[in-house]
N, C-alpha and C positions, 0 to 999 in steps of 0.2 A: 795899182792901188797898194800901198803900203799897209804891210799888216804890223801891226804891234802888239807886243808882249800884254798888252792891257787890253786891245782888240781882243787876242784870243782868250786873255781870265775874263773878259764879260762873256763872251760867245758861251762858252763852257760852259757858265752859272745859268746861264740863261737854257742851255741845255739841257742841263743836269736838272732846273725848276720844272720842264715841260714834263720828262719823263718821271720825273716825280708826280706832278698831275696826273697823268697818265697810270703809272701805279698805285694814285689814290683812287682813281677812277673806278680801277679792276678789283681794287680792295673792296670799296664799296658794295659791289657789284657780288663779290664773294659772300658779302654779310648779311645784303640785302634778297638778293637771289633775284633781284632784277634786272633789267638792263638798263632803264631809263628811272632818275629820283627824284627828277623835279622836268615839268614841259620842254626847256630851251634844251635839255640832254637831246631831243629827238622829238621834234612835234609833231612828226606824220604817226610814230607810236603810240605817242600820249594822246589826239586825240581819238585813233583807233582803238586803244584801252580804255578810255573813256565809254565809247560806243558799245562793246565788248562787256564790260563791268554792265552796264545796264542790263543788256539783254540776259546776262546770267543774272542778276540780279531779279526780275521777271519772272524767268523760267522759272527761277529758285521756289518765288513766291507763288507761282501754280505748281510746281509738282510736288513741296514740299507741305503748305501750306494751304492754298485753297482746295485742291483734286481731294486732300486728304478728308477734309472738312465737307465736303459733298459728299463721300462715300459715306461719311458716319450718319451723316442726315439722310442718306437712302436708303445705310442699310434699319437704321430706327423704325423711318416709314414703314420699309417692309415687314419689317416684324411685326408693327401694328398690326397692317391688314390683314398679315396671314392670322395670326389674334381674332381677327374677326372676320374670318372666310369660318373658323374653325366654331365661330360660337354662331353666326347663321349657320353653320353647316347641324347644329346640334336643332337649333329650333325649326329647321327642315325635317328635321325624326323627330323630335318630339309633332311637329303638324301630322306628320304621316300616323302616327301614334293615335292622334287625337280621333283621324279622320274616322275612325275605327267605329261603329254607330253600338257595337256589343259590348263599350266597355263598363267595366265594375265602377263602382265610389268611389276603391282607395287608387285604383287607377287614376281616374278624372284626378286625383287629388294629387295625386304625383305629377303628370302632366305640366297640371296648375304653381306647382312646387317651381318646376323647374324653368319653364314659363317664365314665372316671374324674377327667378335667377337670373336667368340668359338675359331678360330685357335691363337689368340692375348693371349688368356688365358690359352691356355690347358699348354705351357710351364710356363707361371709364375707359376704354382703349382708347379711344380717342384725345384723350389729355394726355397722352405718350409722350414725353419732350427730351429733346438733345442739348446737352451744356446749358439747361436753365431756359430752353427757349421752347415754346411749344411747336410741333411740325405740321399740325393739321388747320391752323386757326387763321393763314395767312401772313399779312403784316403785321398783325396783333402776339407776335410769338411771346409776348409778358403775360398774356390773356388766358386762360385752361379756356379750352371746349365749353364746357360746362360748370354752371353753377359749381360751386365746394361747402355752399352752406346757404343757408334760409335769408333769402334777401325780400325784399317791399322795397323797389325801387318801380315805376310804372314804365314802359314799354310800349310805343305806338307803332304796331307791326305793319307793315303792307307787304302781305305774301302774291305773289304771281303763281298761279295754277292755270293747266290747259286742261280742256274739255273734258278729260281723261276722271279730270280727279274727283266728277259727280260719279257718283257708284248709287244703287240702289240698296238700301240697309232694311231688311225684315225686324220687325222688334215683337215682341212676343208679349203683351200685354196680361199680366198675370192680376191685377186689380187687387186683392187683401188678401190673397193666397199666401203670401210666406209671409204673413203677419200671424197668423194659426196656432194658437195654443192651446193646450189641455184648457188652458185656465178661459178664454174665450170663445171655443169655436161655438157655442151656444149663443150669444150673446147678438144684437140688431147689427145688421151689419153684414157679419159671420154665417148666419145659421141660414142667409140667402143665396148663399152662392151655391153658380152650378158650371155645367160645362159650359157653356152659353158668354158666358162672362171672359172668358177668354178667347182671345183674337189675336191673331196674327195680322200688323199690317206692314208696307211696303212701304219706304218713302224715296223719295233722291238727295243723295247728304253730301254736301261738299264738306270733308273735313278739315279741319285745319290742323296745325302744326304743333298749338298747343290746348291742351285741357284747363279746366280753373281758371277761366279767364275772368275779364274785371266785371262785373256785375254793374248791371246800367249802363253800360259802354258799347251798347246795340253798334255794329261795327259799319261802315258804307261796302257796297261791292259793284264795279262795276265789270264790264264785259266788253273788249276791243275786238272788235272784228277786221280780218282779217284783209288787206284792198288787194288790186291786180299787180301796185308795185311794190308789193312786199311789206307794208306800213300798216299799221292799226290804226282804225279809227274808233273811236267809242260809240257802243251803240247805246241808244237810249231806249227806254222800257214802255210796254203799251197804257201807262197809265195815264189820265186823261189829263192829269194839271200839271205836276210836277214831273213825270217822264221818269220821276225815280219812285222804286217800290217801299212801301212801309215793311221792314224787320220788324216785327215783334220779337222780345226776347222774353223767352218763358223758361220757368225750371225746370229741369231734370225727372225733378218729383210731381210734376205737375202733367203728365202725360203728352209732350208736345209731339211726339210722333202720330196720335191721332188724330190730332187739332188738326197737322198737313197734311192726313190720309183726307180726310173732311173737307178741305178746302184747297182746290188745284192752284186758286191765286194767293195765295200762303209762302210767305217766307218768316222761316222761325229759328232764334239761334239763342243754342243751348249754352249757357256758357262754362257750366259746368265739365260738361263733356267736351265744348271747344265746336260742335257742327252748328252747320246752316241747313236748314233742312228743307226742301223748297218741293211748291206743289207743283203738280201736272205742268198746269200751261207755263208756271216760273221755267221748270224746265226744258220746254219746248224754243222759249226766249234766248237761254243761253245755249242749248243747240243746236238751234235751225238759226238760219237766212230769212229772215223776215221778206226782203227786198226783191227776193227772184225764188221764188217757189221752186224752182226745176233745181235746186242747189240745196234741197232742203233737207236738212239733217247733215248733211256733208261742209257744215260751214268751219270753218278754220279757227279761232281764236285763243282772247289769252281770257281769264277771269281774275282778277283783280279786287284781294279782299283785304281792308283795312279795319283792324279791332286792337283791341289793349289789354295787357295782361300785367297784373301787377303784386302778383304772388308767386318766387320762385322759390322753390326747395332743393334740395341738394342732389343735383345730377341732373335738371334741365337744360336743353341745350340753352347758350348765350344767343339770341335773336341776333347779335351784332356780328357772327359770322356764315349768316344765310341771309338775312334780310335786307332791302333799305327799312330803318326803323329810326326812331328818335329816345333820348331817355331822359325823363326828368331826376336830375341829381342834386340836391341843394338847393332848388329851386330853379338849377339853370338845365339848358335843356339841351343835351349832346346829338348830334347825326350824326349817323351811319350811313354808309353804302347809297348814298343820293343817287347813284345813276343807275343801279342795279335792275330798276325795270324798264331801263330804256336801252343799255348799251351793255352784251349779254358777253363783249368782249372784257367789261372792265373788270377782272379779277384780280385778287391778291394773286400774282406767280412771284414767287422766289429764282429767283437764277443765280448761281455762281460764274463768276469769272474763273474761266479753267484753261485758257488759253490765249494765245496774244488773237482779237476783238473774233474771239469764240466763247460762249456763254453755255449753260444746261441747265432747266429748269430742277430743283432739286426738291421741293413740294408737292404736297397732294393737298387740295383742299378740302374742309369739312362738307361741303354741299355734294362733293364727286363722291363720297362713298359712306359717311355715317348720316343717313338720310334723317329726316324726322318719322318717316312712314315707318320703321324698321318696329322703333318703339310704340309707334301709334298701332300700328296692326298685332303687337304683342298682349296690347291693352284691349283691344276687341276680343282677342283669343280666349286673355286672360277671364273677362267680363261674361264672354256667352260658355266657358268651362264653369263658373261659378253659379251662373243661371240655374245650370242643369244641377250641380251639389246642393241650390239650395233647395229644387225643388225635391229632389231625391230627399232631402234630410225631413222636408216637410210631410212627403208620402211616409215617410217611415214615422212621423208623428202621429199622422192618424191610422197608418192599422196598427200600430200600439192602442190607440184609443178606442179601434172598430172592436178589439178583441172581447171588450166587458162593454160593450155599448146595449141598451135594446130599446125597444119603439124608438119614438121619434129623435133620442138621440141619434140612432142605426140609420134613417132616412137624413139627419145632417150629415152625417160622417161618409155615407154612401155617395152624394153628391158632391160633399168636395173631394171625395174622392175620386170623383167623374173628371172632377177639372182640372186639380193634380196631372193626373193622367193624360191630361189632354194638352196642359199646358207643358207638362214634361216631353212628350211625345213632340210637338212644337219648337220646343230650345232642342231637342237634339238634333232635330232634323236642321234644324239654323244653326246648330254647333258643328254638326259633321262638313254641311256645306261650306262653312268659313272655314274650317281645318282643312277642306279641301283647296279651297281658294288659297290660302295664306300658305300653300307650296308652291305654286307658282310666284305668288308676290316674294315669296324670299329668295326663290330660283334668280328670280329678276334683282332682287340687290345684290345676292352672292354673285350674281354676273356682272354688277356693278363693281365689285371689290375686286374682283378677279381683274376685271380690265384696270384698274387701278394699281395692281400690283402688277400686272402684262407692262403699262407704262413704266415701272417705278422699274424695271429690270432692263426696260431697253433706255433707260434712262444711264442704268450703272455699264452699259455692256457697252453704249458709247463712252462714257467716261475710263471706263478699261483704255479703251484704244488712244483716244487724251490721253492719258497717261502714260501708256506708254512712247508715243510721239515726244512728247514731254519731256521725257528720260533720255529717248537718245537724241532730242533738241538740246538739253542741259550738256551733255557730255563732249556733244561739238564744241559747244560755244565754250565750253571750260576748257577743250583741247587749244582751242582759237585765241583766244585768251593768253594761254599760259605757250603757246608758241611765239606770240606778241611782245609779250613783255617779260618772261622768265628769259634765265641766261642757259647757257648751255656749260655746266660745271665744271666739265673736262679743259673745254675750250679758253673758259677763261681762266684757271686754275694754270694752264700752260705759258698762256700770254702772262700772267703775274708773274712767274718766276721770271719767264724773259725778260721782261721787263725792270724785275729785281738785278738780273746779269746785267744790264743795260747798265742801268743804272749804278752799281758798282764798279764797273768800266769805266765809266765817266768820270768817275770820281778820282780811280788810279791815273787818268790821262789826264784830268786837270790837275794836280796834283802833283805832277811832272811840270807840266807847264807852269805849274807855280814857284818851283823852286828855280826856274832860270830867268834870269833878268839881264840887263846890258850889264849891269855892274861885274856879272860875273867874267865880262871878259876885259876890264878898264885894267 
């Protein structure tokens, strides 16, 4: 093949173009600090850094971003509840305090002080919230716990209770005794009383959830018994037509704890107070087995009771994160929690993503640890402390009065002073006993709280270990990553100069061959 002079000035150019691509390549590569800047450079690279970018990309966003955000919403929680291990722990001594049967007035009266402190506060812990969201309330994190002010919106509750929650309640009948003044105890009425008039009776109260409830809104309740596959059937009642019981609803001031000492088939619901009070055989109905006597008292179920409550004041809990309930708002009418007395699974849980398809619940809900009972047994405490202050304040009315008293005023004052005494001696021994009991009932939620914060740390202590998995998952994949597709500085900073030498070679060799042609030897 014949070479020519023109042969070799293309070859040269054409040479000199490649190694100049080639040093633009390595320039690049200097500027960029990568090795590949667009797919066709290398697309077994490009789509391995594709692949590479996501997973750091992931990583990033759990160990930077979600892990972080879970610990803050655990460590919140926890602080809550330890909050309120700390204020049951205090209405646990003040109970042991109370249970005391020797104590003084200003005693009782401190107690009561404090009492009704601890029960003022044990709910505001529960409106605790992280970054504007509440942690105790579920899916409703825009929602507080509880009321923040005086609302009249109506409320159709159905609470589920089991057997447990009939208790028997002594009430202490004091009849016009702390009505007693200088200026009456003479007077019809007044000037009758004796010891006799006061009584002690017994009832069985299912309590509810809440007090003040809606007047005329006599509530239904039924009773599911318990079958052999695990399922509730409803039982119906021994009444002869309807199979369900007449509630009478009576007032507070109306003495209805006698009315159901008096009548075994009596169901009576206060609504003031928020009980159902139910006689003898009512509660023989909801304890026993009707159907197989040899089962009797040992029978299984749930009790199911539906009323309405249409007065909240500020720091009642929300029904809408315990209950299935409905609310009338504007006329229109919201549900809540529809499944709640059927499927014990459907809870609000919170979970974060904290790892590639690994999750960790990072919630506690209102129902596992700020009970309604907490409050409701503070307000028993509260109520049979006050009993006994008032009757105390009232004995000390009449022997102020006994002092200048004589005949027959001396023979009134004498006898209510019988029943003072009788009905005092009565509330305390009902006051010491509930002081006694309401240590164990708080043993039993401070052990609810406790297991709730036992959760909320093996919750943080696996998240520890996510995390750091996490950590040294990111640090590969950044290693992997930046092995892929970063250059090696040295390396290529070498290869440019050569390449720069190259290249200026080329140029002196073409260069030469440019200045000879045939002409030069014609």
């Amino acid at each position: 093949m014949r070479i020519t002079n023109k042969i070799m000035q293309r070859n040269n150019l054409s040479n000199i173009n490649t190694n100049k691509v080639y040093q633009d390549k390595l320039s690049t590569q200097m500027s960029t600090q990568k090795k590949v800047n667009r797919p066709s450079d290398d697309p077994v690279v490009s789509i391995r850094a594709l692949r590479l970018r996501s997973n750091v990309t992931e990583v990033t966003q759990y160990y930077s971003k979600n892990i972080p955000d879970a610990e803050s919403w655990l460590d919140v929680t926890e602080d809550a509840l330890k909050n309120l291990t700390e204020i049951i722990t205090s209405m646990i001594r003040q109970s042991t305090k109370g249970s005391n049967g020797d104590l003084k007035a200003e005693d009782r009266q401190i107690i009561l002080e404090q009492l009704k402190a601890l029960g003022d506060e044990v709910y505001s812990t529960g409106d605790a919230d992280y970054a504007g969201r509440y942690v105790f309330t579920g899916y409703r994190t825009d929602t507080s716990l509880s009321f923040d002010k005086e609302y009249n919106t109506e409320y159709n509750i159905t609470e589920q209770l089991g057997n447990s929650s009939i208790t028997k309640l002594t009430k202490v009948n004091t009849g016009k005794l702390l009505d007693i003044t200088a200026a009456n105890y003479k007077d019809a009425g007044f000037d009758k009383i004796s010891e006799q008039d006061v009584k002690a009776t017994e009832v069985y109260r299912i309590q509810l959830s809440y007090n003040d409830c809606k007047k005329n809104g006599t509530p239904s309740i039924s009773f599911q018994e318990k079958q052999a596959d695990g399922s509730y059937q409803e039982v119906t009642w021994p009444d002869q037509n309807t199979h369900q019981p007449v509630i009478e609803e009576i007032s507070s001031t109306a003495d209805p704890y006698s009315k159901v000492a008096g009548n075994p088939d009596a169901i009576v619901y206060v609504p003031e107070t928020g009980e159902l009070l139910l006689g003898e055989n009512r509660y023989k109905t909801l304890m026993d087995c009707k159907d197989d006597p040899a089962t009797s008292g040992k029978n299984e179920g749930e009790i199911q009771v539906t009323y309405q409550k249409n007065h909240w004041v500020k720091g009642d809990l929300r029904p809408e994160h315990y209950f299935r309930c409905d609310a009338t708002v504007d006329g229109k009418t919201i549900k809540y929690n529809e499944k709640y007395t059927q499927d014990d699974e459907d809870r609000q849980v919170i979970e974060y993503d904290v790892g590639f398809n690994q999750t960790i619940r990072v919630n506690s809900t209102a129902d596992e640890c700020f009970q309604h009972g907490i409050g409701r047994t503070v307000d028993d405490l509260v109520q049979a402390m006050q009993d006994v202050l008032d009757l105390e304040t009232v004995k000390t009315k009449i022997e102020g009065l006994q002092e200048n008293a004589t005949g027959g005023d001396a023979d009134i004052l004498k006898k209510q002073m019988e029943a003072v005494e009788k009905a005092l001696t009565l509330s305390k021994d009902k006051c010491q006993k509930l002081f006694e009991s309401s240590i164990t009932t708080f043993q039993g939620y401070l052990d609810d709280a406790n297991l709730c914060i036992t959760n909320c740390g093996t919750r943080s202590s696996k998240l520890e270990l996510i995390e750091n998995r996490m950590k040294s998952q990111k640090t590969t994949f950044e290693t992997l990553k930046s092995e892929n597709e970063d250059i090696d500085v040295t390396e290529t900073a070498i290869n440019l100069k050569s390449a720069e030498m190259t290249y200026e070679a080329a140029l002196m060799a073409t260069g030469k061959v440019m200045q000879t042609t045939l002409l030069n030897f014609i």
